[in-house]
C-alpha positions as MATLAB code, in Angstrom:
seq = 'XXXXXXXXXXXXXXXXXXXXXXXXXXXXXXXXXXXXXXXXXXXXXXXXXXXXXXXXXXXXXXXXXXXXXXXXXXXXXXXXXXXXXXXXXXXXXXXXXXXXXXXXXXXXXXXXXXXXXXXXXXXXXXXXXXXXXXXXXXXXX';
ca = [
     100.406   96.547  160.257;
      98.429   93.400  159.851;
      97.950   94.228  156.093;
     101.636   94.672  155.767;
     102.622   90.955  154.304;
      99.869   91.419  151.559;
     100.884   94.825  150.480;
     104.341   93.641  148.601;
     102.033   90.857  146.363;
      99.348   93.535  145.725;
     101.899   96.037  144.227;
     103.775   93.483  142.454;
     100.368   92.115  140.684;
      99.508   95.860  140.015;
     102.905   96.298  138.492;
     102.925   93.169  136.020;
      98.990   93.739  134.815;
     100.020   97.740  134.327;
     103.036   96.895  132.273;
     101.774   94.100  130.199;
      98.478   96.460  129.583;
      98.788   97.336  125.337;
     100.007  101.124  124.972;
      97.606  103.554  123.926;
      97.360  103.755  119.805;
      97.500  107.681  118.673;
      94.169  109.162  118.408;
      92.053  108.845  115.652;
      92.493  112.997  114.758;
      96.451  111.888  114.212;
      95.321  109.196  111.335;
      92.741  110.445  109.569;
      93.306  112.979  107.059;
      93.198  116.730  107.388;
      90.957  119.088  105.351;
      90.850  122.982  105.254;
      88.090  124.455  103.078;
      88.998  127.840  101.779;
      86.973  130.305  100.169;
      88.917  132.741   98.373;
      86.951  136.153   96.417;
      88.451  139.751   96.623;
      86.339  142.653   96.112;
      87.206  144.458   93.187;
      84.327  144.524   90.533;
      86.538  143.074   87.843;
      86.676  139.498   85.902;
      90.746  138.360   85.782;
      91.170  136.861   81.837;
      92.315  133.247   81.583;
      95.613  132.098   82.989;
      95.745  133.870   86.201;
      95.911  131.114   88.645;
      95.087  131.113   92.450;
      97.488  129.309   95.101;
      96.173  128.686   98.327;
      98.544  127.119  101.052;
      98.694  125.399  105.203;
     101.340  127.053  107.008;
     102.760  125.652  110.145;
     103.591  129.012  111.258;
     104.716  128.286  114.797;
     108.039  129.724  114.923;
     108.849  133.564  114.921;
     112.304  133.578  113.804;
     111.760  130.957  110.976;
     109.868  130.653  107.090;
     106.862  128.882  107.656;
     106.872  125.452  106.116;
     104.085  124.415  103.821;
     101.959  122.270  105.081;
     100.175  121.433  101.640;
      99.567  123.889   98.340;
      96.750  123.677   95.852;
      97.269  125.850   92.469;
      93.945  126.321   90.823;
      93.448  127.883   87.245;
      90.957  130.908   87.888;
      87.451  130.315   86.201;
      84.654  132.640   86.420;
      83.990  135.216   89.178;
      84.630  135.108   92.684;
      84.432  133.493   95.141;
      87.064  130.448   94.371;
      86.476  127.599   96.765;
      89.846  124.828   97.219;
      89.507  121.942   99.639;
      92.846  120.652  101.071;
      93.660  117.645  102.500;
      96.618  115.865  104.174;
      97.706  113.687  106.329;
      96.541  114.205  110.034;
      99.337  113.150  111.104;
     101.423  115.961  110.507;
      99.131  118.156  112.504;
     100.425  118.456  116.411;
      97.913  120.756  118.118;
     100.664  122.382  119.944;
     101.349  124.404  117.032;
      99.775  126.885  115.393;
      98.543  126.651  111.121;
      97.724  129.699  108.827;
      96.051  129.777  105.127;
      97.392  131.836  102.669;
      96.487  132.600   99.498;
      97.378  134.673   95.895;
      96.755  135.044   92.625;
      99.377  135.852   89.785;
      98.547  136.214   86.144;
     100.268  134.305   83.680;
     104.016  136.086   83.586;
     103.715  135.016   87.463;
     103.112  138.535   88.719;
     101.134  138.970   91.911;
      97.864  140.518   91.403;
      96.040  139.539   94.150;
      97.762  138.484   98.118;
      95.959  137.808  101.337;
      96.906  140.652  103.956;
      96.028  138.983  107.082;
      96.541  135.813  109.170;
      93.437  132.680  109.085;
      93.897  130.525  111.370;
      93.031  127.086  110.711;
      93.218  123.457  112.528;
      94.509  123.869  116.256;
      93.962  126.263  119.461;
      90.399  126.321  118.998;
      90.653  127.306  114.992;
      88.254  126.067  112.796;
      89.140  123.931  109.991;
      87.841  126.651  107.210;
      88.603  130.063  106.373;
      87.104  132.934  104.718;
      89.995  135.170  102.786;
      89.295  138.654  101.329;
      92.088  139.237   98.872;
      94.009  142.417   98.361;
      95.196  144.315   95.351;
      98.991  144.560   94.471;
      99.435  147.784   93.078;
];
């Protein structure tokens, strides 16, 4: 109880030097950019003629019962065999590591017809993902 008259001024100092303290800036993950390095190949023992182009895409695909929105797209003219390597990058801020991102990728020949479609989820960027992804194509047939 002999303490008592000098706890009130202690709290109050603690108070003032905790609220004039600078907030926190985001961390430096949340400014810089973003990059996902996809390699792309399927297996077929074929060489696709000029035109067919290969679109890779970042999904945010965090909700069940809605489209996954598009984080960023690349579209890449196909040249020469397999495998087709795309680097993506965007802003990290758009990243919030309570979600979860997917990489997708296709290739349609020059009408726009799907040839080629991935058939299984990458996951890339948060929940322990890593920031590339390896993606075996499938035929459309």
């Amino acid at each position: 109880m002999r303490y008592a008259p000098f706890a009130l001024p202690l709290a109050l100092t603690l108070a003032a030097c905790a609220s004039a303290a600078p907030a926190p800036s985001e961390p430096a993950e949340n400014t810089a950019s973003a990059v996902v390095t996809v390699t792309a190949l399927y297996r077929e023992r074929i060489m696709l003629p000029p035109g067919h182009v290969l679109t890779v895409r970042v999904e945010d695909v965090s909700l069940a019962d809605a489209p996954a929105r598009v984080m960023v797209e690349a579209q890449e003219p196909i040249a020469g065999a397999p495998p087709y390597r795309v680097v993506l990058a965007f802003s990290g801020a758009e990243v919030d590591p309570r979600h979860t991102y997917a990489v997708r990728a296709d290739i349609r020949d020059p009408s726009g017809a799907l040839v080629f479609v991935t058939d299984t989820r990458h996951a890339v960027l948060t929940q322990g993902a890593p920031s590339s992804a390896d993606i075996v194509l499938k035929a459309v047939r």
